[in-house]
C-alpha positions in Angstrom: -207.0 19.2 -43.8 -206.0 22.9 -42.5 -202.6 24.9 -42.6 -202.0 23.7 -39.0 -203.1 20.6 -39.8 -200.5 20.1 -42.8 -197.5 21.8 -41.1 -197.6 19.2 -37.8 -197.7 16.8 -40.5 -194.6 17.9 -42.0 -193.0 18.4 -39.3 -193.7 14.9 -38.1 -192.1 13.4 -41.7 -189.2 15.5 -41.4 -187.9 14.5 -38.0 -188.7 11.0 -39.1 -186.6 11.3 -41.7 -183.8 12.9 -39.9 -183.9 10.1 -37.2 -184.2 7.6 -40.1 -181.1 8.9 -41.5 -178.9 9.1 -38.8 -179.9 5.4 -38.1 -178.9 4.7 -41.5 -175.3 6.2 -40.8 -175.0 4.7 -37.5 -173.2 4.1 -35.9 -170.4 6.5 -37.0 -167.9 6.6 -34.2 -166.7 5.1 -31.3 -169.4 3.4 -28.5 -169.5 3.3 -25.3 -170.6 0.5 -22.9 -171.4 1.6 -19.4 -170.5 -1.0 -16.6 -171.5 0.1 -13.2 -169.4 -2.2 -11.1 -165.9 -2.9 -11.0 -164.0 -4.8 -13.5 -163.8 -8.5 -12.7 -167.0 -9.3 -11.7 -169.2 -11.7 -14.1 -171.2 -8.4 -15.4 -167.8 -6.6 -16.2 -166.8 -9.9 -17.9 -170.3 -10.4 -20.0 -169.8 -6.8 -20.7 -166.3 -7.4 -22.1 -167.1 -10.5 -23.8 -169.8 -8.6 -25.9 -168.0 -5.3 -26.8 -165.2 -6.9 -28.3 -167.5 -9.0 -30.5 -170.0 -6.3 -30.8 -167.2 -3.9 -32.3 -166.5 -6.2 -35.0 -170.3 -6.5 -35.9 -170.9 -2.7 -35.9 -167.8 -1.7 -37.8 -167.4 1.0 -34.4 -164.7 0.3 -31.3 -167.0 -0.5 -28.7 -165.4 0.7 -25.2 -166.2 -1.1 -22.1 -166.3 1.8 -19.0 -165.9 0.9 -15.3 -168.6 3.3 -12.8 -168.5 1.6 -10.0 -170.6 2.1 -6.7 -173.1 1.7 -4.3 -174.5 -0.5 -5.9 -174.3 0.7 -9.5 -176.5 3.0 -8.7 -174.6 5.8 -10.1 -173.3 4.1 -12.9 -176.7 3.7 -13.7 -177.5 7.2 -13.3 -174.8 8.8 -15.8 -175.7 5.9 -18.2 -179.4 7.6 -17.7 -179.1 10.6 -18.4 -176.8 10.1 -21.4 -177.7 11.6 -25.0 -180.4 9.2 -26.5 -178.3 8.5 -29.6 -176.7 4.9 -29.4 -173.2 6.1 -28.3 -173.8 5.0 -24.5 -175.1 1.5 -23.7 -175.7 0.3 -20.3 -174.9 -3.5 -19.3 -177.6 -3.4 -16.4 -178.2 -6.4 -14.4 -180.5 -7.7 -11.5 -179.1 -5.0 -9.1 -179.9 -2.3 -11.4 -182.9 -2.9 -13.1 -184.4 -5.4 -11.0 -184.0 -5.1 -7.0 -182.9 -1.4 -6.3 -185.6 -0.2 -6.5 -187.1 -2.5 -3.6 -183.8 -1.7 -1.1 -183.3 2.1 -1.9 -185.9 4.9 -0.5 -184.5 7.1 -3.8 -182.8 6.5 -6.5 -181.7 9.1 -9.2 -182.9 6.8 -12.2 -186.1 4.8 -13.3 -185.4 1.7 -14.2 -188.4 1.0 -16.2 -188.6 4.6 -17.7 -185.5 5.9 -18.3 -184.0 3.2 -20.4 -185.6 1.4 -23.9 -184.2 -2.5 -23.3 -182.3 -4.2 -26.6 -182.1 -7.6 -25.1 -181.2 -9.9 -21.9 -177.5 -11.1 -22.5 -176.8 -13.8 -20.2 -178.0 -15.4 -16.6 -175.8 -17.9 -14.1 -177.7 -19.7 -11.3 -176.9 -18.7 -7.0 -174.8 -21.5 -5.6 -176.3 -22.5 -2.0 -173.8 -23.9 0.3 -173.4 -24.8 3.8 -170.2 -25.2 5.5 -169.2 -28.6 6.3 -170.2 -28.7 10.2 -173.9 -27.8 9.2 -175.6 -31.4 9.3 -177.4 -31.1 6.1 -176.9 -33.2 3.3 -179.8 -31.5 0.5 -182.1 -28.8 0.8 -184.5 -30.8 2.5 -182.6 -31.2 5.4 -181.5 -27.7 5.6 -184.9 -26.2 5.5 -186.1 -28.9 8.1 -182.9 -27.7 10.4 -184.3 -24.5 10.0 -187.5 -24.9 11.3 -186.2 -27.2 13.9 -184.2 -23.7 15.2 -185.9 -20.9 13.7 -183.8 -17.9 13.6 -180.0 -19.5 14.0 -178.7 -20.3 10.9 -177.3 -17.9 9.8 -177.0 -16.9 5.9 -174.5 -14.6 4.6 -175.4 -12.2 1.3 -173.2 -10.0 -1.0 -175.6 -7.9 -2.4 -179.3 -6.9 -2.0 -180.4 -8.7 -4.9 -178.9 -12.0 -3.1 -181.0 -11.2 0.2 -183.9 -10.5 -1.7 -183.4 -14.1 -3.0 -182.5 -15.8 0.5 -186.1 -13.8 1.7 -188.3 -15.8 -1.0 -186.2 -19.0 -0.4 -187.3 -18.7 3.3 -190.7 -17.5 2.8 -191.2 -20.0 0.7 -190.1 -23.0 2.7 -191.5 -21.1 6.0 -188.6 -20.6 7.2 -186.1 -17.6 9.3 -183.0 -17.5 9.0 -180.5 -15.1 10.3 -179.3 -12.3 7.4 -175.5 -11.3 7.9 -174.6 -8.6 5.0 -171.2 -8.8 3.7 -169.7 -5.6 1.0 -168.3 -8.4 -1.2 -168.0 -12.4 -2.2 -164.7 -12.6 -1.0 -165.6 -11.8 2.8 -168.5 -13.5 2.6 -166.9 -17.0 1.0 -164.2 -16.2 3.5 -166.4 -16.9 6.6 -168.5 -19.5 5.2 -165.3 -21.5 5.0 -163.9 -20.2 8.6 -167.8 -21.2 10.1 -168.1 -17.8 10.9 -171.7 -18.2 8.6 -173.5 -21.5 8.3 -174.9 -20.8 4.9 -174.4 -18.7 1.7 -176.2 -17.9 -1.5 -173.6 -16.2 -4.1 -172.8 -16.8 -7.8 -171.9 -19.8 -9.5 -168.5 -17.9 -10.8 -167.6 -17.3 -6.9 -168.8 -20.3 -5.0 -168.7 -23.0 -6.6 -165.0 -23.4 -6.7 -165.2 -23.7 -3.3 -167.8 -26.5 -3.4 -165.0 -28.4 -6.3 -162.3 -27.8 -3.7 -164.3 -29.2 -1.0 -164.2 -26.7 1.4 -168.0 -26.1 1.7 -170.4 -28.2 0.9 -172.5 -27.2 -2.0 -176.6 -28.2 -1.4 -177.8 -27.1 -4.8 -178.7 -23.9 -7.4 -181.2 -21.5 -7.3 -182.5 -22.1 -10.6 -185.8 -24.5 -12.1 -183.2 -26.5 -13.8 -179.2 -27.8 -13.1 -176.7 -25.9 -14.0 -174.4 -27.0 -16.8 -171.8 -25.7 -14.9 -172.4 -28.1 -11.6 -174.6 -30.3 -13.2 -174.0 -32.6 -9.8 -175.9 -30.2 -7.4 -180.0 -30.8 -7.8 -182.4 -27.7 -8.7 -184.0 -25.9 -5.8 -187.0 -27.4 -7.4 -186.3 -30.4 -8.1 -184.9 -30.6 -4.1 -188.3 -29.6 -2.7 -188.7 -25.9 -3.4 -191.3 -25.8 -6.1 -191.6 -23.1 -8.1 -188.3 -21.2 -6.4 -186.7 -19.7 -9.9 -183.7 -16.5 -9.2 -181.0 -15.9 -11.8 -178.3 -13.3 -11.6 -178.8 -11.7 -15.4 -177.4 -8.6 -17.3 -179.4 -6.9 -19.8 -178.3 -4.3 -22.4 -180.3 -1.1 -22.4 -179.7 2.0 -23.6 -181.5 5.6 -22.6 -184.8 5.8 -23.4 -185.5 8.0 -26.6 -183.2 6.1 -28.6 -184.2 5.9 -31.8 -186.2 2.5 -32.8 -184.1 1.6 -36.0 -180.5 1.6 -33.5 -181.9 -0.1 -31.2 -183.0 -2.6 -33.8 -179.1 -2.6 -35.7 -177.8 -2.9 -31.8 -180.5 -5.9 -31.1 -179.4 -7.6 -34.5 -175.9 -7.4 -33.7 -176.1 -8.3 -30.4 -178.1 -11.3 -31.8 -175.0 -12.4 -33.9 -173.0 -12.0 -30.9 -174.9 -14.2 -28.2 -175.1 -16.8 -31.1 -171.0 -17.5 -31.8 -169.4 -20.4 -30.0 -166.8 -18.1 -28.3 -169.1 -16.1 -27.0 -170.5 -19.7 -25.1 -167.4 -20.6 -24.2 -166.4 -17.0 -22.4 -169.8 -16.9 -20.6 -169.7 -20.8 -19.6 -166.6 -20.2 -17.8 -168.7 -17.8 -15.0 -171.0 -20.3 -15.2 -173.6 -18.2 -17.5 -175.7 -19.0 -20.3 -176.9 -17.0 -23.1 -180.6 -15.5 -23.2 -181.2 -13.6 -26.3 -184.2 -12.0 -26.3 -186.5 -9.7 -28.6 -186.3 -6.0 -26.5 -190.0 -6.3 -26.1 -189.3 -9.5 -24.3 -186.6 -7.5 -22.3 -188.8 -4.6 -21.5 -191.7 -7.6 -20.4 -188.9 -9.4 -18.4 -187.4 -6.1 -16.7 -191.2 -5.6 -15.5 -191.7 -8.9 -14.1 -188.4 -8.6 -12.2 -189.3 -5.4 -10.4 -192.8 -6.1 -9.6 -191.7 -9.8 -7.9 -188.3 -8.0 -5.9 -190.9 -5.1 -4.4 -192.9 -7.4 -3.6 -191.0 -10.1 -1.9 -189.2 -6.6 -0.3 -192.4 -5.5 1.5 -193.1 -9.1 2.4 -189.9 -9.5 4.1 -190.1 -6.5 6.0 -186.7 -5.1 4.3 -187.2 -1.2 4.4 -185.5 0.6 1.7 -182.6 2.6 2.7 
């Protein structure tokens, strides 16, 4: 072994060692948890509903911070290029990690790249509902009403990520219907109960107290199995749509470079976390479960999620803006 040889060597233990240690002391003051959408929302409440609990596991104050925007995109962005030290977390969800990069020409952050996963937090089902006057009773009988008038039903969507899931529900039924983009829930619950929309895919949290107060009429979820939060309303699969499968899901991540052994002490407590009973109870009421993961599962799951919305994006024809 030469000089050179011995030196890289050393300098390879030493910075080991340093980044061991200061694993070993984290973490050693206060945390913060990047939210890139407004307080309120169901990711602002998982968000909440782990800092406070996450706090308590890592000894630290874990701060919950509001960057709302286009999207999240900028929140996303600043939690990006943060210091790759385990004092910023980002509470990423579908949006960010998953379908922005399918409905945006550029974005200022690589999903994939520029953040090292710790571990899916939660995931709640779409709601479909139709307002009363549409004359169909399942899913069935909304996708044969479709095809019976190709193009005039119309669909209302909050969000990219929710279009992107009406596109595969229609591609996979061979089916059009017509997309009407709303900024928020509220509008676009709004005018599926004024008729102004005949149909609308949007959290469980949002819609489905509309479907309890029997304003609209609430066909079924967009997930494999029911929902034991509307544990009345059928599957997508289970009403005809084999294989149709979209949950709305947050995921912590933090920037990439962190250091493996805090990201392991943040996965371990998050762990604890996703595991207590309160922590059920607080996601149940937005109609989300838990879905602890390993963050190599994260990481595998993250993947998936933008190779199927890019995908399901270029089939659909939706150009990214």
């Amino acid at each position: 072994m030469n000089r050179m040889t011995r030196r890289a060597l050393a300098g390879i233990a030493i910075a080991f060692a340093a980044a061991t240690a200061g694993a070993q002391q984290y973490p050693s003051r206060t945390i913060t948890l990047v939210v890139p959408f407004p307080a309120g929302g169901v990711t602002d409440v998982v968000a909440r509903a782990v800092a406070s609990r996450l706090s308590t596991e890592l000894g630290q104050t874990v701060v919950v911070e509001n960057k709302a925007g286009a999207s999240g995109v900028p929140g996303t962005a600043f939690a990006a290029r943060a210091a790759a030290d385990g004092y910023t977390l980002l509470l990423g969800n579908i949006s960010t990690l998953g379908t922005n990069p399918a409905t945006f020409a550029k974005l200022p952050y690589d999903p994939a790249a520029d953040f090292t996963p710790v571990s899916l937090l939660a995931s709640q089902p779409l709601v479909i509902a139709v307002h009363p006057s549409v004359p169909a009773q399942n899913l069935k009988e909304l996708v044969a009403l479709a095809k019976a008038k190709p193009g005039t039903l119309s669909f209302g969507t909050a969000g990219t990520s929710i279009q992107l899931a009406v596109e595969l529900f229609d591609k996979m039924n061979g089916i059009k219907m017509l997309h009407v983009p709303y900024k928020g829930s509220a509008p676009a619950i709004t005018d599926l109960v004024g008729g102004q929309i005949n149909v609308l895919f949007d959290p469980i949290s949002t819609l489905y107290p509309m479907v309890k107060a029997g304003k609209v009429r609430g066909l079924g979820v967009t997930t494999k199995q029911r929902s034991p939060a509307a544990p009345e309303l059928p599957s997508a699969q289970e009403a005809g749509t084999p294989g149709y499968d979209v949950s709305s899901w947050q995921a912590l991540v933090v920037p990439a470079g962190t250091p493996a052994p805090i990201v392991q002490r943040l996965h371990a407590a998050v762990a604890k976390v996703l595991a207590m009973p309160e922590t059920r109870e607080l996601f149940a009421k937005q109609g989300a479960v838990p879905t602890p993961t390993s963050p190599e599962e994260a990481g595998q799951y993250i993947r998936s999620e933008l190779a199927r919305w890019k995908e399901v994006a270029q089939e659909a024809g939706v150009k990214p803006e």
